[in-house]
C-alpha positions as CSV (number, residue, x, y, z in Angstrom):
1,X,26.1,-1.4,20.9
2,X,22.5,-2.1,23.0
3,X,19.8,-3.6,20.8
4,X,17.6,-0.9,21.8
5,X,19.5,2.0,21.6
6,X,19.9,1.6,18.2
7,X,16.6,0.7,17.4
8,X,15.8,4.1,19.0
9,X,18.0,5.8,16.9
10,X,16.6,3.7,13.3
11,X,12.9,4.8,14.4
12,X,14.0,8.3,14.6
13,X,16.1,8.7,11.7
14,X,12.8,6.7,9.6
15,X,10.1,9.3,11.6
16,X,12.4,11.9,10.1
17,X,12.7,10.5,6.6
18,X,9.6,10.3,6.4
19,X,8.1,14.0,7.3
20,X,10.6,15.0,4.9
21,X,9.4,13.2,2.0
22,X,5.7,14.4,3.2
23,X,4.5,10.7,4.2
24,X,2.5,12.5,6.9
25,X,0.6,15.0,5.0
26,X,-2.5,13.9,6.2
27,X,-3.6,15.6,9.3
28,X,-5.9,14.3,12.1
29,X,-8.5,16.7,11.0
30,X,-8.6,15.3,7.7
31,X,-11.4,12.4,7.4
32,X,-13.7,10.7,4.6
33,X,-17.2,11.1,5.9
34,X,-19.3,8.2,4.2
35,X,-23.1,8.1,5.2
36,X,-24.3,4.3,4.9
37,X,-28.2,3.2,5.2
38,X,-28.1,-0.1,7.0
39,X,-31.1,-1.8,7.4
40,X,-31.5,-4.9,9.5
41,X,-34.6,-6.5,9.4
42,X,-36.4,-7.2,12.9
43,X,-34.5,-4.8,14.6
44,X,-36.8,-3.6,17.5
45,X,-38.2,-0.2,16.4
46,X,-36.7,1.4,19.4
47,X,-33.8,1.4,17.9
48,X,-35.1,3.6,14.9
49,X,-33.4,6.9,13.8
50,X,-29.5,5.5,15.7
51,X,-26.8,6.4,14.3
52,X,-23.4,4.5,14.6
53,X,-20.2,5.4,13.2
54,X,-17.2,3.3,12.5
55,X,-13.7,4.6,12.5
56,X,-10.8,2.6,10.9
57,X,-7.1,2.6,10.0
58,X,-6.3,4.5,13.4
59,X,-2.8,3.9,14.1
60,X,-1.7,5.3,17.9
61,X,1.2,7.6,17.2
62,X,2.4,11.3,17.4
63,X,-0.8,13.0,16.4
64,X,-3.3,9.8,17.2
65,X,-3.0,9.6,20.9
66,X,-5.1,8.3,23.2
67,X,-7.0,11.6,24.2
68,X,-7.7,12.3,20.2
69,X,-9.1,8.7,19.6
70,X,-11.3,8.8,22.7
71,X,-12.7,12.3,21.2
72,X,-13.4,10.8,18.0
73,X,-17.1,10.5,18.6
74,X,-17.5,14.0,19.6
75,X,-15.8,15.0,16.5
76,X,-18.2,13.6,14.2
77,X,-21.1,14.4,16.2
78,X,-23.3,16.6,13.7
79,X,-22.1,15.8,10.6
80,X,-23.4,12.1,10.3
């Protein structure tokens, strides 16, 4: 039997096993929104009133995909 074949078929049958036992019950709309006060002394005041954000634990799958992680920004503009 080909090597990948059946790995194609074990990442199914685990993709399966797991929406079935509600691994994936968190949706992409579903974020923790911390608000952080960093100051850095000598930072030029130019740079006053900037706002960053930092997103992590993104893992590239069926409802991460490339589109929705380059929108990121846009959906957290506002509520920072």
């Amino acid at each position: 039997m080909d090597k990948h074949y059946l790995r194609g078929k074990m990442q199914s049958a685990q993709t399966g096993l797991m929406q079935r036992l509600g691994r994936q019950r968190f949706g992409p709309d579903q974020f923790e929104i911390v608000s952080l006060p960093v100051e850095i002394p000598g930072l030029d005041p130019a740079f006053s009133g900037y706002r960053l954000i930092q997103v992590s634990d993104i893992h590239l799958g069926n409802w991460v995909t490339a589109e929705r992680l380059h929108s990121l920004p846009y959906t957290f503009k506002g509520t920072i």
